[in-house]
Biopython code that builds the backbone (N, CA, C, O; Angstrom):
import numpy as np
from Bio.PDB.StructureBuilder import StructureBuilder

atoms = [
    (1, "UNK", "N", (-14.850, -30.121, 40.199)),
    (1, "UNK", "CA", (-14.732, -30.713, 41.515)),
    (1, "UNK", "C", (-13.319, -31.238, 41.751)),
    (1, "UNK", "O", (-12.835, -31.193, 42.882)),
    (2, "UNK", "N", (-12.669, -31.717, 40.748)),
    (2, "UNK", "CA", (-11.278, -32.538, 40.919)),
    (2, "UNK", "C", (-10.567, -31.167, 41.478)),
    (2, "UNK", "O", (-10.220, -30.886, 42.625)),
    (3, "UNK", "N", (-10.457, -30.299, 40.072)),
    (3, "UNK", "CA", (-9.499, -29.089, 40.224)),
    (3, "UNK", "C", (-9.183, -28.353, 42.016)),
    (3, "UNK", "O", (-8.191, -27.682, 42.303)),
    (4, "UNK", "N", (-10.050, -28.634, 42.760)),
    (4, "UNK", "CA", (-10.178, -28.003, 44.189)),
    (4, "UNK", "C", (-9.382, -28.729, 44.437)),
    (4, "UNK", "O", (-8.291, -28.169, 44.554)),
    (5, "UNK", "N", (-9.353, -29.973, 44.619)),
    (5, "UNK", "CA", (-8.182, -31.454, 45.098)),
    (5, "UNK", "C", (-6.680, -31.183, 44.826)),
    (5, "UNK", "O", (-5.742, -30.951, 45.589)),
    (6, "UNK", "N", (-6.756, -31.272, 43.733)),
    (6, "UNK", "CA", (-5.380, -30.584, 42.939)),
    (6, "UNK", "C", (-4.919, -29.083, 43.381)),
    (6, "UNK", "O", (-4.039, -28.833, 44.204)),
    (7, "UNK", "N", (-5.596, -28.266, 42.757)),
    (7, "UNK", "CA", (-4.926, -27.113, 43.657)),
    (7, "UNK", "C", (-4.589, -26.324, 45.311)),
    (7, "UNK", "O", (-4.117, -25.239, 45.650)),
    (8, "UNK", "N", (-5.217, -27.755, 46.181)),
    (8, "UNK", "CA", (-4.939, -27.687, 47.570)),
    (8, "UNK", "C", (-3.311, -28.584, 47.965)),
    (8, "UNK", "O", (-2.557, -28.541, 48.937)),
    (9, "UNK", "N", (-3.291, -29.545, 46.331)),
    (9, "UNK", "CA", (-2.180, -29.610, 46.828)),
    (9, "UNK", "C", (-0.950, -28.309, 46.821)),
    (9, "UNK", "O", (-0.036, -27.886, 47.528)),
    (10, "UNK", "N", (-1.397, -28.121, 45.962)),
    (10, "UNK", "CA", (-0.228, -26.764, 45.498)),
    (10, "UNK", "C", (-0.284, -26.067, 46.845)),
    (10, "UNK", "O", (0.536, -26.376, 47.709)),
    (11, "UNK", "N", (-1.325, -25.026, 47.099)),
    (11, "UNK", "CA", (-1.751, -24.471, 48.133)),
    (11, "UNK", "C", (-0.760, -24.852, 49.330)),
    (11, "UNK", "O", (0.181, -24.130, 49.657)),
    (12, "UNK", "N", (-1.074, -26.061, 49.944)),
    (12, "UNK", "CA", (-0.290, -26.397, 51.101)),
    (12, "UNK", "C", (1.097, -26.156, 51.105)),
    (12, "UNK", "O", (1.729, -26.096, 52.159)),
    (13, "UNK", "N", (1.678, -25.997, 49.859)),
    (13, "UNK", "CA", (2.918, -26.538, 50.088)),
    (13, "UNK", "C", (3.516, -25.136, 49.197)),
    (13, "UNK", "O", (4.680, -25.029, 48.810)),
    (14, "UNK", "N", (2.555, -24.234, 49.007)),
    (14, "UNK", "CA", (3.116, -22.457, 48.581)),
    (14, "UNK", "C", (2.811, -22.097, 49.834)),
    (14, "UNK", "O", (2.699, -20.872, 49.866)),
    (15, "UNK", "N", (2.625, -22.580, 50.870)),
    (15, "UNK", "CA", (2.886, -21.744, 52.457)),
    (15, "UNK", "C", (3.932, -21.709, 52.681)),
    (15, "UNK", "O", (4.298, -20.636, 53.160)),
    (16, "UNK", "N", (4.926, -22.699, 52.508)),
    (16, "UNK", "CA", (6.604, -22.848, 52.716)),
    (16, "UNK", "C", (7.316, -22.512, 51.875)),
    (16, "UNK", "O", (8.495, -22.230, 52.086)),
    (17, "UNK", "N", (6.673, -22.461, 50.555)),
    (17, "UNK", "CA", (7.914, -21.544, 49.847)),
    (17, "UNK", "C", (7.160, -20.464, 48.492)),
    (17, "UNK", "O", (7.135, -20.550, 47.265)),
    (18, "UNK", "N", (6.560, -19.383, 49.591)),
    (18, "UNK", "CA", (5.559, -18.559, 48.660)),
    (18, "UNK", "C", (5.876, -18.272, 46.911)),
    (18, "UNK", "O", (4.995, -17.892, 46.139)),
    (19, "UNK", "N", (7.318, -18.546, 46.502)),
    (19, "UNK", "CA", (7.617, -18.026, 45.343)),
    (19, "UNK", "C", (7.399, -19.190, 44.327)),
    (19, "UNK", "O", (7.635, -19.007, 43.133)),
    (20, "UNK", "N", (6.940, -20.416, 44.811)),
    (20, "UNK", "CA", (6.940, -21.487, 44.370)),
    (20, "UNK", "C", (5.851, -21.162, 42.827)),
    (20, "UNK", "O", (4.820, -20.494, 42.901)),
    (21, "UNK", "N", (6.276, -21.683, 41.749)),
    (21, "UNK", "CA", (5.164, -21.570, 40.825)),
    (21, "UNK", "C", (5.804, -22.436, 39.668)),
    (21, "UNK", "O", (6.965, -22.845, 39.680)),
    (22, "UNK", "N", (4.827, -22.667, 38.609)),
    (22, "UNK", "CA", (4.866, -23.324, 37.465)),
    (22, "UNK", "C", (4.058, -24.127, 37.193)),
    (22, "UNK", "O", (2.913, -23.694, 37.323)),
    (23, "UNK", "N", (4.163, -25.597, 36.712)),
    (23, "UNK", "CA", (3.070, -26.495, 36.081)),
    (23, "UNK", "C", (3.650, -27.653, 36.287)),
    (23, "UNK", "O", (4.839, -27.968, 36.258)),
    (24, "UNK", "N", (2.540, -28.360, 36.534)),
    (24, "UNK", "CA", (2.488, -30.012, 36.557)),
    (24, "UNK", "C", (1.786, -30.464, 35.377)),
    (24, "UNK", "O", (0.776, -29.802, 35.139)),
    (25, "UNK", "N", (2.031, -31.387, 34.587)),
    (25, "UNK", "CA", (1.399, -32.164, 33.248)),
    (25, "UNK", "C", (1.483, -33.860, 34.302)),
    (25, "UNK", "O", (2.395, -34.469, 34.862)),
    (26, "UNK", "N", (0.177, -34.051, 34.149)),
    (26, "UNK", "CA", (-0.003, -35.486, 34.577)),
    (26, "UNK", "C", (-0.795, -36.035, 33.443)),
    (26, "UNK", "O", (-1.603, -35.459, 32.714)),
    (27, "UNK", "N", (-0.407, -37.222, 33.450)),
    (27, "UNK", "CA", (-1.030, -38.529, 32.371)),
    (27, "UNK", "C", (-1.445, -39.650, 33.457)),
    (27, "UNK", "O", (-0.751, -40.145, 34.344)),
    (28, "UNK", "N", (-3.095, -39.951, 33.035)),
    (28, "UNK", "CA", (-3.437, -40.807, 33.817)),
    (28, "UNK", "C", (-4.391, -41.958, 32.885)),
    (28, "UNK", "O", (-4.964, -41.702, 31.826)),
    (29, "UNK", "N", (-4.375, -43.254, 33.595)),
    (29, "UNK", "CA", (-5.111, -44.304, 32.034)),
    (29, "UNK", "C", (-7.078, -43.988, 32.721)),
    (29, "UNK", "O", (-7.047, -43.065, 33.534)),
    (30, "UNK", "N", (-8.008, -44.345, 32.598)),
    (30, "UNK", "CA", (-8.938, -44.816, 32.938)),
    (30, "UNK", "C", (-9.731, -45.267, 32.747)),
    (30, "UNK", "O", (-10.594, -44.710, 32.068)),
    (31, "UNK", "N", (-9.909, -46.585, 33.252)),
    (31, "UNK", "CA", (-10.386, -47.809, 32.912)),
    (31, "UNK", "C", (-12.004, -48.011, 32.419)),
    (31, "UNK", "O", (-12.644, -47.000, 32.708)),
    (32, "UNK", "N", (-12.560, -48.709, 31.970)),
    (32, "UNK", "CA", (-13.641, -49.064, 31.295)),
    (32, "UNK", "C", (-14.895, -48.780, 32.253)),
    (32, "UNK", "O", (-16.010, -48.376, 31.922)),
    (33, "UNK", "N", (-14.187, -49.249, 34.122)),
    (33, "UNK", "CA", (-15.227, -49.188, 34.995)),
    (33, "UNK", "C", (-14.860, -47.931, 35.447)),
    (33, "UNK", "O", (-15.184, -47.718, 36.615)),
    (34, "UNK", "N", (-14.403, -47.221, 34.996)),
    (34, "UNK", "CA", (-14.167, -45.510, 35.393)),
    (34, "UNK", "C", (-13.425, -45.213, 37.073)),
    (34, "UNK", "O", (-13.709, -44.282, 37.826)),
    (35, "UNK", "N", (-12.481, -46.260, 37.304)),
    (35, "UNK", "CA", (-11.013, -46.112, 37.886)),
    (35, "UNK", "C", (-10.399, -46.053, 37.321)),
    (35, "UNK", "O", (-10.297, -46.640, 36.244)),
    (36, "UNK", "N", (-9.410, -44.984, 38.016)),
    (36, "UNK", "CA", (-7.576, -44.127, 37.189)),
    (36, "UNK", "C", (-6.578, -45.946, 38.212)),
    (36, "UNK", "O", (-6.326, -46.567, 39.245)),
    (37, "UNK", "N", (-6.461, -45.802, 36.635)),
    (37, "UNK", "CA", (-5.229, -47.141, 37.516)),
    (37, "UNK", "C", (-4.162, -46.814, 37.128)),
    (37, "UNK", "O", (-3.387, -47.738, 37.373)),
    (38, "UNK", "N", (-3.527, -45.788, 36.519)),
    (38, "UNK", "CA", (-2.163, -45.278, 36.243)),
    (38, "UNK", "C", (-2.183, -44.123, 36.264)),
    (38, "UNK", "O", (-2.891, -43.505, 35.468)),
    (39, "UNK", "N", (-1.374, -43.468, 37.227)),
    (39, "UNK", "CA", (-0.531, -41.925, 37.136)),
    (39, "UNK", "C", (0.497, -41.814, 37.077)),
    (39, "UNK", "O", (1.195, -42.499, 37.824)),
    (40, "UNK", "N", (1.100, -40.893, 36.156)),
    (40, "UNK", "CA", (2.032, -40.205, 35.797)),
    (40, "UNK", "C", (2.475, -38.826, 35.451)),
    (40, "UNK", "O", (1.923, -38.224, 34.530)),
    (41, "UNK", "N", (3.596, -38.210, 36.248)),
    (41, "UNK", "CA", (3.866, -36.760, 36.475)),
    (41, "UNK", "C", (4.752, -36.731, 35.464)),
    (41, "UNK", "O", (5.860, -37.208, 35.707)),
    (42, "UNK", "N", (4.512, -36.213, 34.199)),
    (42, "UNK", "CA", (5.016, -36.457, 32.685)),
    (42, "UNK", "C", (5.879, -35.066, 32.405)),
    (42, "UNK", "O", (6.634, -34.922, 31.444)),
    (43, "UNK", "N", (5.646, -34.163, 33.332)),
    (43, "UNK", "CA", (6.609, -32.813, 33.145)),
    (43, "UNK", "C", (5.841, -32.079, 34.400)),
    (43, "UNK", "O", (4.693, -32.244, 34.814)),
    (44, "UNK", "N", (7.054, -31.071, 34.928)),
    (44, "UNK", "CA", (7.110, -30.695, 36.286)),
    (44, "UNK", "C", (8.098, -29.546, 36.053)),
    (44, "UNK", "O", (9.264, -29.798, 35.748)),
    (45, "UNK", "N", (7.560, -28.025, 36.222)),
    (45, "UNK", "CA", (8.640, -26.934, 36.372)),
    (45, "UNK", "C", (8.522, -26.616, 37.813)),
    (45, "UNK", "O", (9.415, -25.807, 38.064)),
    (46, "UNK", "N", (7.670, -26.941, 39.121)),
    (46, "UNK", "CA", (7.657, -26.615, 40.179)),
    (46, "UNK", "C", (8.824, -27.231, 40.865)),
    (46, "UNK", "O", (9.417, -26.462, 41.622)),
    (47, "UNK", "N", (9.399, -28.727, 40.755)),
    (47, "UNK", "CA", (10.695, -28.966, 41.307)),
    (47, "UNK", "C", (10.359, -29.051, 42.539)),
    (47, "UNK", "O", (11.140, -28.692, 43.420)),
    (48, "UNK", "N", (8.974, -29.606, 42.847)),
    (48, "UNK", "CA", (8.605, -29.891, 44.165)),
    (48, "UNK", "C", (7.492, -31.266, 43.979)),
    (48, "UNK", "O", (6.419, -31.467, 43.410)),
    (49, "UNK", "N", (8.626, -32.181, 44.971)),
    (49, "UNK", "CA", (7.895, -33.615, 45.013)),
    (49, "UNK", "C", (6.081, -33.611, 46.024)),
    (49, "UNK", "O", (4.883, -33.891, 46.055)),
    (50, "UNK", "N", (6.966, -33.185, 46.494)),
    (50, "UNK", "CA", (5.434, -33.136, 47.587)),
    (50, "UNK", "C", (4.120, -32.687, 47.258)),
    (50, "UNK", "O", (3.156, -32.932, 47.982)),
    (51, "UNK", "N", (4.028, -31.918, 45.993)),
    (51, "UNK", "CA", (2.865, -31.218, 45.363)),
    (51, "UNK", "C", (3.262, -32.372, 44.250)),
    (51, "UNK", "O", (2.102, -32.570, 43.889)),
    (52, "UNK", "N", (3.885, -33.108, 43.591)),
    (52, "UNK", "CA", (3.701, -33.803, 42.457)),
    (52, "UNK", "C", (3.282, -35.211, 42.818)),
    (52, "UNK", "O", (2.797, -35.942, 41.954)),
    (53, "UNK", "N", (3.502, -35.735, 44.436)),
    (53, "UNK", "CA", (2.980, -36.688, 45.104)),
    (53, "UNK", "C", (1.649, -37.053, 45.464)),
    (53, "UNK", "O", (1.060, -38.120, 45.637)),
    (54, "UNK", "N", (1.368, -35.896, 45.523)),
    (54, "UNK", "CA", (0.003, -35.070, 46.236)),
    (54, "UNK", "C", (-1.032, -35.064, 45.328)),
    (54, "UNK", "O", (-2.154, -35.408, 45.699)),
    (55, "UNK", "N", (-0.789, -34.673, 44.019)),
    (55, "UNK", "CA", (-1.708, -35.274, 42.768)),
    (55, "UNK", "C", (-1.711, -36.401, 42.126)),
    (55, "UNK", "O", (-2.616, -36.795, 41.391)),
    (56, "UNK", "N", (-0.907, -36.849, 42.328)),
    (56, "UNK", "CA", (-0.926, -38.011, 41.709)),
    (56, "UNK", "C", (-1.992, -38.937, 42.602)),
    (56, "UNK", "O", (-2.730, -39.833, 42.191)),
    (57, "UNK", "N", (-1.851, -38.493, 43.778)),
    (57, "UNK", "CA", (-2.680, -39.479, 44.634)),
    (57, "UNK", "C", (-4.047, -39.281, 44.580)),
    (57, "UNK", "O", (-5.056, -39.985, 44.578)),
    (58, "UNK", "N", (-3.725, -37.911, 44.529)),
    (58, "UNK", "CA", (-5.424, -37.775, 44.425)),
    (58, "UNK", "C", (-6.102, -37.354, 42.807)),
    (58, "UNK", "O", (-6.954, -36.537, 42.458)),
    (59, "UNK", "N", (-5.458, -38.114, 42.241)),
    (59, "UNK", "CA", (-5.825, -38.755, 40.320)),
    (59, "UNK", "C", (-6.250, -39.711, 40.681)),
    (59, "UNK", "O", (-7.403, -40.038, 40.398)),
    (60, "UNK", "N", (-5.285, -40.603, 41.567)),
    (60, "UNK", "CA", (-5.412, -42.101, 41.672)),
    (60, "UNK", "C", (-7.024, -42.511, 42.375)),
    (60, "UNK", "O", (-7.539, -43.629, 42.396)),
    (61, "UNK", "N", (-7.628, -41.134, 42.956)),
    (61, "UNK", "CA", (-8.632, -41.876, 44.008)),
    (61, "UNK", "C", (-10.047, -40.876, 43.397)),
    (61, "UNK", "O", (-11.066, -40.515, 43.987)),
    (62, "UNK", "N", (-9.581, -40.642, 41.987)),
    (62, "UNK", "CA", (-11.112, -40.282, 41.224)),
    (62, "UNK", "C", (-11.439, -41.105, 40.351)),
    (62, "UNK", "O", (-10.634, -41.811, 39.743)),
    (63, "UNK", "N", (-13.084, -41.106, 40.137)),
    (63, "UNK", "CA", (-13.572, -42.005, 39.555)),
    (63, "UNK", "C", (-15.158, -41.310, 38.395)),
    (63, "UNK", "O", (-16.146, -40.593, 38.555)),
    (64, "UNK", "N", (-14.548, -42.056, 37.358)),
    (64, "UNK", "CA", (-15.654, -41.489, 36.321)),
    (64, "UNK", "C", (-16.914, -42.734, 36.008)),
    (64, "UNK", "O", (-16.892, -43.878, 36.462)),
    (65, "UNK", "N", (-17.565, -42.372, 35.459)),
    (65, "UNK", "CA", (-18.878, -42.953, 34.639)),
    (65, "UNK", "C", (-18.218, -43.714, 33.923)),
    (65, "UNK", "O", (-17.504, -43.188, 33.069)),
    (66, "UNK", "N", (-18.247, -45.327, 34.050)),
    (66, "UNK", "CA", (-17.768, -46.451, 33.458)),
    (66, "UNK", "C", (-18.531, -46.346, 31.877)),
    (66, "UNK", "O", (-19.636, -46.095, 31.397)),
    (67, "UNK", "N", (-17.284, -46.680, 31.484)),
    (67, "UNK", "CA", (-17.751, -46.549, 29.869)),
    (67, "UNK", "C", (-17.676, -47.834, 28.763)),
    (67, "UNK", "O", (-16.830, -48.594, 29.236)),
    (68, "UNK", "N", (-18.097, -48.304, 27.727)),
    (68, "UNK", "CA", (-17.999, -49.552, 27.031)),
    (68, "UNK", "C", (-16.907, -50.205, 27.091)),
    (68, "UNK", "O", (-16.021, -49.687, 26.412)),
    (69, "UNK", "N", (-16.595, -51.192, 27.665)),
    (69, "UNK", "CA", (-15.725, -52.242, 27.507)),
    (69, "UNK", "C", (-15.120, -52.269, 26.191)),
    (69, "UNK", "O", (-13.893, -52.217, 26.105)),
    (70, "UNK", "N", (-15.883, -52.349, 25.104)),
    (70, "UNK", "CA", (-15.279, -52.104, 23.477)),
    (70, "UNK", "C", (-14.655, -50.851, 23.186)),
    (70, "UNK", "O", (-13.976, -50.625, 22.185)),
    (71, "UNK", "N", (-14.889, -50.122, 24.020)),
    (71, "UNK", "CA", (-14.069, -49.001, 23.521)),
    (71, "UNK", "C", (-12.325, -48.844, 24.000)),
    (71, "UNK", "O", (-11.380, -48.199, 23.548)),
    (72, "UNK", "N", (-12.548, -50.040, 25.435)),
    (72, "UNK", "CA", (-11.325, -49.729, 26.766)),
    (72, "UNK", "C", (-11.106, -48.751, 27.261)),
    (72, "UNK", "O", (-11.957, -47.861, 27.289)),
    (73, "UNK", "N", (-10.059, -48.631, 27.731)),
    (73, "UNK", "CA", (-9.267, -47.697, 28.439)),
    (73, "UNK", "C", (-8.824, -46.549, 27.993)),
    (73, "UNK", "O", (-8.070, -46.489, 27.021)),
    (74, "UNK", "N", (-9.193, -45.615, 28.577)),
    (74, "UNK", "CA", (-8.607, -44.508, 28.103)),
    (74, "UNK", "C", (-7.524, -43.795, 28.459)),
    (74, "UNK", "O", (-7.133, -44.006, 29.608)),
    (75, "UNK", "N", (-6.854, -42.928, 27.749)),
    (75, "UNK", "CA", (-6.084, -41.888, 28.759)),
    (75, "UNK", "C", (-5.552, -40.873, 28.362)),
    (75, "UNK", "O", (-5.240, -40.522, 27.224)),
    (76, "UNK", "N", (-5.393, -40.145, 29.826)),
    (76, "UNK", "CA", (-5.585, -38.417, 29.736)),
    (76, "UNK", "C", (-4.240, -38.265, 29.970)),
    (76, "UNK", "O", (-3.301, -38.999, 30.277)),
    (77, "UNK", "N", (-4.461, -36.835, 29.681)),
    (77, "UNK", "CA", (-3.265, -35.650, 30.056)),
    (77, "UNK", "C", (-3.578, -34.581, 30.302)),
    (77, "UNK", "O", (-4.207, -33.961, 29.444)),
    (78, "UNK", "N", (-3.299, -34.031, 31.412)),
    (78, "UNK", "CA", (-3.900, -32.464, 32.018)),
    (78, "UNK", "C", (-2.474, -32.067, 32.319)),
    (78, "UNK", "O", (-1.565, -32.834, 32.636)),
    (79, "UNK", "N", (-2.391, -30.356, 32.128)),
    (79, "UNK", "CA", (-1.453, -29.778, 32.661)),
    (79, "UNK", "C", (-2.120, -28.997, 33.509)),
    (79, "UNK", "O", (-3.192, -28.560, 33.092)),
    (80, "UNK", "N", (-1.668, -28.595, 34.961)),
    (80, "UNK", "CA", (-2.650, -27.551, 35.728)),
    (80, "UNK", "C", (-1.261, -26.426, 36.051)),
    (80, "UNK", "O", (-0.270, -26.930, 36.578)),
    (81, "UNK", "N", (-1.243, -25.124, 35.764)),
    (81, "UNK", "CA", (-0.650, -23.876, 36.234)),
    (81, "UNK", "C", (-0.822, -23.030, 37.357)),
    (81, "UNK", "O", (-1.795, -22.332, 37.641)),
    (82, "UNK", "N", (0.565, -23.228, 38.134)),
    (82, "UNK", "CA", (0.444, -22.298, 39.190)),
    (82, "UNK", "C", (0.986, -21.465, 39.899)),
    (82, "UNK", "O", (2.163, -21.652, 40.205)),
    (83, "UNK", "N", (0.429, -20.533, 40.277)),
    (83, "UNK", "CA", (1.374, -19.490, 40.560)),
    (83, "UNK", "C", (0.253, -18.694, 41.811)),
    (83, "UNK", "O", (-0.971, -18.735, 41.934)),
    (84, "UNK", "N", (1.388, -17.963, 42.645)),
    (84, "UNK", "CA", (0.848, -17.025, 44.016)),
    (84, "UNK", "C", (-0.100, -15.607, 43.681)),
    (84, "UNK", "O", (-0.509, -14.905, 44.606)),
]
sb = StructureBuilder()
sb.init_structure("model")
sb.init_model(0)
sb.init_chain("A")
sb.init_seg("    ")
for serial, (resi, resn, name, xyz) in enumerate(atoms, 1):
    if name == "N":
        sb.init_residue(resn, " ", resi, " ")
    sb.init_atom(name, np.array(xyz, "f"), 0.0, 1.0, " ", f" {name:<3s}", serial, name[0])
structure = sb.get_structure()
C-alpha cells in the first residue's frame, strides 16, 4: 500500500523530465505507537528534490501497529528504484 504513495511521487515528476531515473534510500525511526517521527533521504542518484520531498512526506504520514514500549523505537531503511 505505501509503495503506490512513493512511486506517484516519482511518477509526477518523470512527466517533466522522462529520462529521469535511479534510487532514493530513505531512513525513517518508528515509534513504539507506530508513528514515523524521523525521515531521512540518506542517498539519492535521481538529483531531484521534488521526488525526494515528496517521500519523505509521505513516510512522515504512515503509520504502523504500535509495538512494546520495551522494545522502543525502531528504524528503517528502504531503497526504492526507478526508472521509465
Amino acid at each position: 500500500q505505501h509503495s503506490d504513495a512513493i512511486e506517484n511521487c516519482y511518477k509526477r515528476e518523470s512527466r517533466l523530465n522522462p529520462n529521469m531515473k535511479g534510487s532514493v534510500t530513505a531512513q525513517f525511526t518508528i515509534s513504539t505507537e507506530g508513528r514515523v517521527t524521523d525521515v531521512r533521504i540518506v542517498d539519492s542518484s535521481l538529483n531531484n528534490k521534488n521526488v525526494e520531498t515528496c517521500i519523505s512526506r509521505r513516510i512522515r504520514s504512515w503509520r504502523f501497529d504500535p509495538i512494546d514500549k520495551a522494545d522502543g523505537d525502531v528504524t528503517a531503511r528502504y531503497k526504492w528504484i526507478f526508472s521509465n
